[in-house]
N, C-alpha and C positions, 0 to 999 in steps of 0.2 A: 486103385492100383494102377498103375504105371503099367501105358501098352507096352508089349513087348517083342523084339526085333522079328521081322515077318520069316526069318531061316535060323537055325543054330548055330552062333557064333564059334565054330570051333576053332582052336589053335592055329589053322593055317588058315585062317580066313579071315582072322580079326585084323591082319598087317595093316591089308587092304585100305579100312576103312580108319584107321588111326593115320594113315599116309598122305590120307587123300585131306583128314581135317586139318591135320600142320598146313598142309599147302593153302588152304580156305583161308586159315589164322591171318599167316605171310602176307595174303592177296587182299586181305581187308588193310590193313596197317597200312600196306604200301597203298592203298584208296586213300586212306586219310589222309596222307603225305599229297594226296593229287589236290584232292579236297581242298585243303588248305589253302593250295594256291586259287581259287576259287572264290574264296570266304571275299576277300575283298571285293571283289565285283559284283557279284548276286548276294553275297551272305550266306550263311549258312541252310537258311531254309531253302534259298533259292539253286542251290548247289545239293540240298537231298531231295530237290525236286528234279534236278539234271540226271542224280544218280539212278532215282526209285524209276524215272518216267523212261529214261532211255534202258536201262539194265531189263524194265519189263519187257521192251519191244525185243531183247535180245532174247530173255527166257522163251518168249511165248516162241519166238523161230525156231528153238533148238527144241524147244518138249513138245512142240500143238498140242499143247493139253485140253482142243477141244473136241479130242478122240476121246474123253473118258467122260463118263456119267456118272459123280458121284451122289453118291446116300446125302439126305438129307444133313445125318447127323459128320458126314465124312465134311460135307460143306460148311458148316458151324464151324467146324474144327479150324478148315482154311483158313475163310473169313477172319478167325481170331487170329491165328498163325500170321495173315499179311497185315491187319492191324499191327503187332508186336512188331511186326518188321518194318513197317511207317514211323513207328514212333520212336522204336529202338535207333534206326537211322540219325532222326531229326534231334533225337532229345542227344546225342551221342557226337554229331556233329555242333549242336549247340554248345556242349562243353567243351570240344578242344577248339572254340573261337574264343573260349575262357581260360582253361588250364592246358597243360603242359599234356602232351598226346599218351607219354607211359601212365602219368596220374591218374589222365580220364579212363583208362583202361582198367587199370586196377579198381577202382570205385565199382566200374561198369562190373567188373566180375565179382561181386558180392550177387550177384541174380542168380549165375550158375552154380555158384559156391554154397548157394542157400538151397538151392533143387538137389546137387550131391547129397547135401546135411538129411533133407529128408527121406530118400531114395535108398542111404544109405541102410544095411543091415548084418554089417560083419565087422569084426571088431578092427581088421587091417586097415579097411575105407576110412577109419577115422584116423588113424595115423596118418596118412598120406591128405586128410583135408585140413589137419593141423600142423603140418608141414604149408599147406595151400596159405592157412589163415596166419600161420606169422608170418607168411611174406607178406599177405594183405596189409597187416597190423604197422608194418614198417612203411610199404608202401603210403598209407593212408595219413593228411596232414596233424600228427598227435603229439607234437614236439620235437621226435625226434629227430628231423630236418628243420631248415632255412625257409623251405618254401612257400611264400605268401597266395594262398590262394583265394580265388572268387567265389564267392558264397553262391552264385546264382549258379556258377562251372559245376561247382560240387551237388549242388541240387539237380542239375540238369543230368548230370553222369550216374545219379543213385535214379534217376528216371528210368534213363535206358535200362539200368539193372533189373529194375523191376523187370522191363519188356521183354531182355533177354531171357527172365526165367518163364515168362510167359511163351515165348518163341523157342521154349525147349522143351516143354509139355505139350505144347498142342501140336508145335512143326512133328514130334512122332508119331502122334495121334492121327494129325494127316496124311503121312508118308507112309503110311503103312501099307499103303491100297496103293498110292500111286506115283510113290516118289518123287522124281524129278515133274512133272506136271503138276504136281503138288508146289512145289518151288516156283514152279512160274505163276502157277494160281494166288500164289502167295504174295510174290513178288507183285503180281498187277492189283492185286485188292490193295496191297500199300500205297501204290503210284495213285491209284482215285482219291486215295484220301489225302496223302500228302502232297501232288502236284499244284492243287488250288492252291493250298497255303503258300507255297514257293511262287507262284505268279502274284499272289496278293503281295508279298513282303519285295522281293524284286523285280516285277514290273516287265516292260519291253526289253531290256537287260538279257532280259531271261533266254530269247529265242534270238541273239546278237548271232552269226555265223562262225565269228572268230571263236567264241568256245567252242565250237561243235567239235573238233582233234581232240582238248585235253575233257571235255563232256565226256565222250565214246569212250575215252580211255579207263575214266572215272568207274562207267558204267558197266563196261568190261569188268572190272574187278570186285563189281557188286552180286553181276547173274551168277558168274561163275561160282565163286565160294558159295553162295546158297545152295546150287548145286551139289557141290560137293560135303557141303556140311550136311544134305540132304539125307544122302547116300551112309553117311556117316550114321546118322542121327538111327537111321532104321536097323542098325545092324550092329549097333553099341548098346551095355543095359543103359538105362538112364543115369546112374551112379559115376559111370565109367567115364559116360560122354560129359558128364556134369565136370569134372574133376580133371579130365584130359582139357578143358577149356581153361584150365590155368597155365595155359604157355601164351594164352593172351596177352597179358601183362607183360610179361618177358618181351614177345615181341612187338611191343606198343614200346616201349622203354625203349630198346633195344633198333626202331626205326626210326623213332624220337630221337635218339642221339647221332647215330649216320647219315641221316637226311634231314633235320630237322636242329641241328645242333641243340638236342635240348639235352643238357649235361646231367649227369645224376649222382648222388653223393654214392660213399661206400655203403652207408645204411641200405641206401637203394637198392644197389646191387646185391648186396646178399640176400637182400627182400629176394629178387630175380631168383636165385640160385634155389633158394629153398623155393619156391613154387614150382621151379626144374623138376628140382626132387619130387614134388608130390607127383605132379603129371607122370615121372619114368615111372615112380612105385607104381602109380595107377592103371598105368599102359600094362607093368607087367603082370601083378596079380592078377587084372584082370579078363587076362589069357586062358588065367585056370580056369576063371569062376564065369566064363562071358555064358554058357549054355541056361535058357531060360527055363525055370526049373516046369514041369509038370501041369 
């Protein structure tokens, strides 16, 4: 069973945490964009080692989550939680040094798409994830576009997927008790594991000064949206949050093509639109239905 939000999501209180995940979405997208400019110098591993290593030093300043004492089984939880977010990082910037930033998005969101699927228990949820899934279906390389893509992008972006849905069963599982220090616990158990890798793959590169402005900036936009998805994550059913994470696409596409010139056909874009749709159905039903039953 799926833990569930530590207070009663009522009607004036769910704005909140739907407001604050848009903004997470935004602040990830616009990373990748930084990212990007990155990938050439260190590479991609060597650039989610900039992100995870510096973005922890920011979590641990803003939460000192070494005020809390958690349970064994609360620390399991972590541990997994900042693994998902090491690999989800790595395996997720590994593909947009492959494919096209909206693509890799949409691939990536088959993880959350699949935690909705089973979370789900009301006949509505499925209309608004089948709304989610033929934007997937469009988005995803099945003929009905031009676009050539890289077998290894593709395999590296269903990686993170997996990570993400890994990082949305257990990130609630640990944030139940301690939210935002939760996040940061999270975030540095990833930097141990991911930072070696990014010194092994790009070398003295790595600690160069001249990244350190667009590093900080990178990492900036890593602590926070955890944060904020944090807060989210604890106060949303799991179906909700599962299913509200389909605006990722949209604005992975939607960054891609402002900052990134990556152009998208019409197919695509109505891909976009119908995923809109599931996200507003899902934001609004689940208004009525967010109180955890009994």
């Amino acid at each position: 069973m799926p833990v569930q939000p530590t207070q009663p999501t009522k009607p004036q209180s769910i704005g909140l945490p739907i407001v604050l995940l848009i903004l997470a979405m935004g602040s990830f997208q616009y990373g990748a964009t930084l990212a990007k400019q990155l990938f050439p110098v260190v590479g991609a591993s060597g650039t989610t080692a900039l992100r995870l290593g510096l973005g922890s030093l920011m979590s641990l300043a803003l939460w000192r989550p070494w005020r809390i004492r958690p349970t064994l089984r609360e620390a399991r939880s972590i541990v997994v939680y900042g693994l998902a977010i090491g690999w989800m990082n790595l395996f997720f910037y590994l593909a947009i040094s492959r494919i096209p930033l909206g693509i890799a998005v949409a691939l990536e969101f088959t993880g959350p798409l699949t935690v909705s699927i089973a979370a789900s228990r009301r006949s509505i949820d499925f209309a608004w994830i089948g709304f989610a899934g033929l934007g997937l279906i469009a988005l995803l390389p099945l003929g009905l576009t031009h676009v050539s893509l890289d077998p290894a992008g593709i395999g590296f972006a269903l990686g993170a997927a997996l990570c993400w849905a890994l990082y949305i069963v257990f990130g609630q599982k640990a944030g139940v008790a301690h939210g935002g220090q939760t996040a940061a616990l999270g975030t540095l158990a990833a930097a141990i594991v991911i930072v070696p890798i990014g010194i092994h793959h790009a070398g003295p590169a790595l600690f160069s000064p001249a990244l350190l402005p667009l590093a900080s900036a990178l990492a900036l936009f890593s602590a926070l949206p955890y944060s904020l998805e944090m807060y989210a994550l604890t106060r949303l059913p799991m179906r909700t949050f599962g299913v509200l994470m389909s605006w990722e696409p949209a604005m992975g596409a939607l960054t891609g093509f402002a900052l990134l010139g990556e152009s998208l056909s019409w197919v695509q874009w109505c891909a976009i639109c119908s995923i809109m749709v599931a996200s507003a159905g899902s934001a609004i039903t689940g208004r009525t239905a967010a109180t955890p039953p009994d």
